[in-house]
N, C-alpha and C positions, 0 to 999 in steps of 0.2 A: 773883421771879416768883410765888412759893405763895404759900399762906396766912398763914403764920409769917414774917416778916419775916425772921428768921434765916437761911431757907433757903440752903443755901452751897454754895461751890467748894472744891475739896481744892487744897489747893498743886502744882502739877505738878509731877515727876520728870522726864518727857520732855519734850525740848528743843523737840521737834516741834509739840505742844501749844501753846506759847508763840507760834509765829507764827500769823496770819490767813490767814482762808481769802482764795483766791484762785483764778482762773482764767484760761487762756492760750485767747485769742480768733484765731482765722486768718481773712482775707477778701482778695478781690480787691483791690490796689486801683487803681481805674478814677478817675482824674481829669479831670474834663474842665466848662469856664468853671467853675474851682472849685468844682463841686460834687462828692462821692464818692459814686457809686456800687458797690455790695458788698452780698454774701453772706456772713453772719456763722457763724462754723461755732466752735463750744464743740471746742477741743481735746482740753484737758485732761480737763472732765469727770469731774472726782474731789473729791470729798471731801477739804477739807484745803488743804494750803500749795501751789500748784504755779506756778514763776514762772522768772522770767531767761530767757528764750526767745531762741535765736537761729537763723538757717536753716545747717544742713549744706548743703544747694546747695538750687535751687529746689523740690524735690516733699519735702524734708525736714527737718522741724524737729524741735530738740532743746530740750529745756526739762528744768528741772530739778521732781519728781511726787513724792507721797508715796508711799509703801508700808510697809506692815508698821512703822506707827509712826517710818519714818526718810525721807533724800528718797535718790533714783536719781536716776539720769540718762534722760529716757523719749528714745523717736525715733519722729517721726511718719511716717507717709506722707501726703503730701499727696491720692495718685491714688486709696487703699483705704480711709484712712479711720483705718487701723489700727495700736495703739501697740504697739513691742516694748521693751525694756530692755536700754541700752547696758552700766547697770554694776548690781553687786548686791552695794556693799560691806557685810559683818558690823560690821566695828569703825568705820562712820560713815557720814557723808552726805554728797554730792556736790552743787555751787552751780556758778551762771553756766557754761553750757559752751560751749563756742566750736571751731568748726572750725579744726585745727591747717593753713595754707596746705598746699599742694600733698604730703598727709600722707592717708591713712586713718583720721587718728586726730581724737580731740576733746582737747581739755584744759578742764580744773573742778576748780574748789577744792573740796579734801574736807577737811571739820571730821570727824573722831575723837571716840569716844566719850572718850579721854583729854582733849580740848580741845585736842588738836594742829594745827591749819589749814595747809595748805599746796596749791601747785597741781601738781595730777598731768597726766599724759601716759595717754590712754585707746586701744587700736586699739576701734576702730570696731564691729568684728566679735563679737571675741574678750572684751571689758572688762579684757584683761590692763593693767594703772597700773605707771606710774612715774614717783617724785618730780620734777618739774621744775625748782622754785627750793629752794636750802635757805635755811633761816632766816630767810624771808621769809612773815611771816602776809599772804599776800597779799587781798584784800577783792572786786576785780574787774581784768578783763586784756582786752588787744587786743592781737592780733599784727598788728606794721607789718611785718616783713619774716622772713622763715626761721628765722633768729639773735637778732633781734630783739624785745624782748619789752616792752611797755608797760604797767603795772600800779600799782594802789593796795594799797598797802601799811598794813597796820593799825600805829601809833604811837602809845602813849599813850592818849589818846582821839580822837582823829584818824586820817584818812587821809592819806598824803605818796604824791604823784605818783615812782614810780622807773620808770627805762629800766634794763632788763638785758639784756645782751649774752650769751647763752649759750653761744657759740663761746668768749668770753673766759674768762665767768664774772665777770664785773663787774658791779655794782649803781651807780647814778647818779642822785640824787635831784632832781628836776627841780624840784619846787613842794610845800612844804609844804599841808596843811587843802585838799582837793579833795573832790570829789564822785565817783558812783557812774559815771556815766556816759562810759564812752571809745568813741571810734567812729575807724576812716579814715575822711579826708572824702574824697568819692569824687572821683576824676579828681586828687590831688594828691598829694604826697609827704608829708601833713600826717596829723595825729591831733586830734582834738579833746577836751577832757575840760572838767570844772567848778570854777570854780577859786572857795572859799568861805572867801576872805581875808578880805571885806568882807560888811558887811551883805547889800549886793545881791548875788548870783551869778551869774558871768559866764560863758560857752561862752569857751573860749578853745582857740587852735590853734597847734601845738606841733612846729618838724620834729625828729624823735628823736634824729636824724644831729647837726647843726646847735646844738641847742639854743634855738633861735629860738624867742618865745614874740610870739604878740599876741593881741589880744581883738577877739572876734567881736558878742557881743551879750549885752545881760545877758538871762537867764532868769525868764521871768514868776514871779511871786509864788507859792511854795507847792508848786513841781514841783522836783526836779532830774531827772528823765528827760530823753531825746532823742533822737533820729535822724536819719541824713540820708537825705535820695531824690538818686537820681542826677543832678538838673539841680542842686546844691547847697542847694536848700531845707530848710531845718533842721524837724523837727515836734517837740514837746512836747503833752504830755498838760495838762489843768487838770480834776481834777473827769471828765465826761465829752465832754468837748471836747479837739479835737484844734487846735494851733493852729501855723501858719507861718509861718517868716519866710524870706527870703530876702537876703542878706548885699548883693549882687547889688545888689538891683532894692527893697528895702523899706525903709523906716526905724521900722516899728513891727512887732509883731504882729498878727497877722490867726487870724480864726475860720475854719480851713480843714469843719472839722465835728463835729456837736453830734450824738451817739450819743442814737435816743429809743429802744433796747432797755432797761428795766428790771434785767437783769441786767450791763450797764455801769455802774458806779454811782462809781467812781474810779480810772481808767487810771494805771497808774505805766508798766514797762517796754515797749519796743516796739523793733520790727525789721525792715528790709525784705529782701525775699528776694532775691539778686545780681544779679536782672534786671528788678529792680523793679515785677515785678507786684501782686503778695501783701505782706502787711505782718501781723504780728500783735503782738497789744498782751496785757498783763496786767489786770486789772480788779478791785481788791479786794471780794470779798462783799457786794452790797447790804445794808443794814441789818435788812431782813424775811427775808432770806435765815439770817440772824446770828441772831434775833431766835428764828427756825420751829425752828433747828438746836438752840437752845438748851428751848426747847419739845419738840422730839421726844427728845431727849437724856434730860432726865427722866422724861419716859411711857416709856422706855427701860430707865430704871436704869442709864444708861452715865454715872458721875461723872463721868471722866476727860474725857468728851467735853463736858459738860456747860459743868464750868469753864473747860475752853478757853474757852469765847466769854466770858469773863470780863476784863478789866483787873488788874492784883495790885492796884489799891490803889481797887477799884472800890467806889462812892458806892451806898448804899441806905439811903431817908427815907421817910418818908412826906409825902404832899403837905402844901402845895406843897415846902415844904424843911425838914422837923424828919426829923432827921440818926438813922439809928437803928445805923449802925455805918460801918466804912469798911473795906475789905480784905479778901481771900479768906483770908487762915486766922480773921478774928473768924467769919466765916461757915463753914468747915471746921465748926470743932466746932458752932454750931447746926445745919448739915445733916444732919451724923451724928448728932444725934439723933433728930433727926425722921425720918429714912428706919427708924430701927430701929424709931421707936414706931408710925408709920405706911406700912407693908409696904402697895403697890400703887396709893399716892395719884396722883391724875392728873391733868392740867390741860387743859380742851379749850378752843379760841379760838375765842368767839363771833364777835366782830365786832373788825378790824384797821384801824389809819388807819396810812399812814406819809408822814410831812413832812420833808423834808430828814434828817437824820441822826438821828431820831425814832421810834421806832415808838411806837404806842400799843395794847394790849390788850387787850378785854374777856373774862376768862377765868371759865372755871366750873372751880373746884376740886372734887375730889371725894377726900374723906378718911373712911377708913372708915364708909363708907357713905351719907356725908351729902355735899349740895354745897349751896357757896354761891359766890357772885358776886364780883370783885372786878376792879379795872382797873388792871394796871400800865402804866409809861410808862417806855422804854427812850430811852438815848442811845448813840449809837456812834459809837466813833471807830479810826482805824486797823485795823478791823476786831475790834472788841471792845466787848463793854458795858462803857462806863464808867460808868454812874450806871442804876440802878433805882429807879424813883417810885412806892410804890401808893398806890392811894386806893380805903378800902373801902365795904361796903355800910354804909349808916347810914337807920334809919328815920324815914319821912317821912308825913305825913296828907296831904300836896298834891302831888301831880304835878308834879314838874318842867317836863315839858315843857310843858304848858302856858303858861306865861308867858313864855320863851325862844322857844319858836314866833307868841309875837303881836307880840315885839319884833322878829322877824325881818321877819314881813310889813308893819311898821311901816318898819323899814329899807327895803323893794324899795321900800316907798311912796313914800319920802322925807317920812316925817308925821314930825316930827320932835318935836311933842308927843303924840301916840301912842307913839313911840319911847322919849322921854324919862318917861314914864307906868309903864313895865314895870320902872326901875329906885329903887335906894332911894335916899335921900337922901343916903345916906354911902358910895355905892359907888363901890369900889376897882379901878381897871383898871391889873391888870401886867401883862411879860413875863417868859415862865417863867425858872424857877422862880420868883422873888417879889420880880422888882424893879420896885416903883411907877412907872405913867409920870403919873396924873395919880388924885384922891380928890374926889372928890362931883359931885351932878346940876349944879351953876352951870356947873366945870370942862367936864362931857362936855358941856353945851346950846351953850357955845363953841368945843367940840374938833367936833361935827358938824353943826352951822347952816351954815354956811358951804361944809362940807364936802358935805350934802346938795344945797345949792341948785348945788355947782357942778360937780354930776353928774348930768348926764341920764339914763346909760344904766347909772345905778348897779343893781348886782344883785349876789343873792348863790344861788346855792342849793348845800343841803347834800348833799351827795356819802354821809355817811356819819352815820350818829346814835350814841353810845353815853351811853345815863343807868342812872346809880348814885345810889342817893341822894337827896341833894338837887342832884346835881351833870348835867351836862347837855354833854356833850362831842360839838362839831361839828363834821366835818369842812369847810372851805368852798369853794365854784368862787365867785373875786368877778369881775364885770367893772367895773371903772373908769376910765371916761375912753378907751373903747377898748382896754384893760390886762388879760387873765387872768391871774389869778395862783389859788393855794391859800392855803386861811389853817384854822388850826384853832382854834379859841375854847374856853375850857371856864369855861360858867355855874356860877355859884353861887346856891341861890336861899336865900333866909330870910324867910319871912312873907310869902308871895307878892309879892317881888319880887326882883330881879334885882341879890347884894348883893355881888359878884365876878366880876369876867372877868379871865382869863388868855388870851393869845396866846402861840402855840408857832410861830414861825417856822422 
């Protein structure tokens, strides 16, 4: 993000650091001719990891919250608003909690500062724990009945579906390589979990008793979350879309609803509360959220907090893709020495684009005492910058914009030798980073003739401008063909014309 290309992340100590930010969402939810209506209410509201949420009864949720660099177990109230703390273990952190049946108590796997994992028995009240399973590094659990306990057990590198009987003390391996998600399906004597034997992954239901296994439906591409509502309608997350099926009555997937809040940006876990009104979902950190954290972090001086939003083996080049190191300790030691040679340095964000998983920069560095310009381009993924791209100020006799602004008006035009006029003869139009789609004016006068003439209501306007350079970065609202979409382009010019375009999808 600075100046210095090296600028770096310190290897983290704390386990805490390591996971992505996140946040536990609560709303009504009112269904009615498929559409949701709801009131979105930020839980969590913390800084940091806070996730696995599930309802102790209807006005109370438990989810698992950061603090003091480790996670607790928080409890909501649904009526005031307001969070208390179930557990406050010293030697670890507490995951996935779940109301113990007809009990006072919760049960959550606590990971130990030693790496010891196992699932504890919590009262409610009090956070007095005790060991529930031994010798089982359990991963996530649903209880089907008192005694009964149904859980994913960590193996290898895997998870293996086990039933254990606690009355007994007997462990029972049902399904090897499964997923995260188990739930009762409501109104049955069944459980459901994910079962990732195959390519595809399947929801499959399982009576504990019986042993009986059959398959319900495969699970959309890129999600293993899920849930049930009480008419047996299945929901899964994609992205920010919530989407149903129903075993019932559907033969595909359907788009139940498409979240346009800004700070839903990728839904993993979710839960509905025993009477099915409320539901609350997790939502990983938008990417500008990631992006501002990491920004405020360093005008901070908070390393630790810094490199979190970091990847371990995160990518930084300079545009489009000359590679200038990879991984947070090559950047450890360039950071350290810059913070020591420059005490107070700061970076303040002129102008922000952000495009799907993308943000883009315009920042003003100021290092003692001086500032100059520069524009990084961030990628994120899982809640982390994986790749940083700058591109810095380079001098120029001719205004960029210029030429990029007559090509644009040329486009709404549909002139398409106007158009074709603004560029050079050898110019090169890729996708970011720098893979060619097509090289010289013959190529684009056949890539957009056609395209021109068979767009009436072709438009573009720019939402957002950043130029450095000789470089010319647009953000775009297109309409085509009845179609909006976003596009962001970033010109190159050389000798007054137009000798590179990049698309950032």
């Amino acid at each position: 993000m600075k100046k210095l290309l090296f600028l770096s992340l310190v290897q983290c100590s704390i386990a805490i650091y390591a996971q992505s930010g996140t946040e536990v969402y609560l709303f009504d939810l009112k269904i009615k001719n498929d559409t949701v209506s709801y009131n979105l209410t930020n839980v969590s509201n913390n800084k940091g990891y806070d996730n696995q949420p599930s309802f102790y009864d209807d006005q109370t949720i438990i989810f698992s919250a950061t603090r003091n660099q480790q996670t607790d177990i928080a409890k909501y109230d649904v009526a005031t608003g307001s969070i208390s703390w179930v557990t406050d273990t010293s030697v670890g952190s507490e995951y996935s909690p779940l109301k113990i049946p007809n009990k006072n108590e919760i049960s959550s796997i606590r990971l130990d500062t030693t790496g010891l994992q196992r699932l504890y028995r919590y009262d409610i009240s009090t956070g007095k724990s005790k060991e529930l399973l031994k010798d089982l590094k359990v991963g996530y659990h649903v209880w089907y009945k008192k005694n009964i306990l149904v859980s994913t057990v960590l193996v290898d590198d895997r998870m293996d579906l086990i039933v254990s009987n606690l009355k007994d003390k007997t462990n029972h391996t049902a399904q090897k390589n499964v997923g995260r998600s188990l739930y009762k399906i409501p109104n049955t004597e069944l459980i459901s979990y994910i079962s990732k034997e195959n390519e595809n992954w399947l929801i499959k239901s399982m009576n504990p008793i019986s042993g009986e296994i059959k398959e319900i439906v495969t699970l959309p591409k890129e999600t293993e979350d899920m849930c049930w509502m009480a008419d047996g309608t299945i929901l899964a997350p994609k992205n920010n879309i919530i989407l149903k099926f129903n075993p019932k009555t559907d033969k595909k997937w359907k788009v139940l609803h498409r979240f346009k809040e800004k700070e839903i940006y990728k839904i993993s876990r979710m839960a509905i509360s025993p009477t099915g009104n409320r539901m609350v979902i997790v939502s990983e950190d938008p990417p500008a959220i990631v992006v501002q954290k990491q920004v405020d972090s360093f005008n901070e001086g908070n390393l630790e907090a810094f490199i979190s939003c970091y990847s371990e083996d995160v990518l930084v080049q300079n545009f489009p893709n000359d590679t200038s190191y990879i991984g947070k300790m090559k950047m450890e030691k360039g950071y350290q020495r810059f913070m020591a040679n420059n005490p107070g340095a700061k970076v303040e964000v002129v102008k922000r684009i952000v495009i799907g998983n993308k943000v883009i920069d315009e920042e003003m560095v100021m290092i003692s005492g001086k500032t100059h310009q520069q524009v990084a381009l961030y990628e994120i993924d899982n809640g982390a910058i994986i790749s940083m791209t700058f591109i810095h100020d380079k001098r120029v006799s001719v205004n960029p914009e210029v030429i990029v602004q007559k090509q644009l008006d040329a486009y709404n035009a549909r002139d398409i030798e106007a158009f074709l006029d603004t560029y050079s003869n050898n110019v090169v139009v890729c996708n970011f980073p720098n893979k060619m789609q097509f090289k010289g004016i013959a190529k684009m006068r056949s890539s957009y003739s056609d395209f021109f003439k068979s767009t009436p209501d072709l438009n573009c306007i720019i939402k957002n401008r950043i130029i450095i350079g000789n470089k010319v970065i647009d953000e775009e609202y297109l309409t085509v063909n009845g179609v909006n979409f976003n596009a962001v382009a970033i010109y190159e010019v050389e000798n007054g014309k137009i000798a590179k375009v990049t698309f950032l999808k």
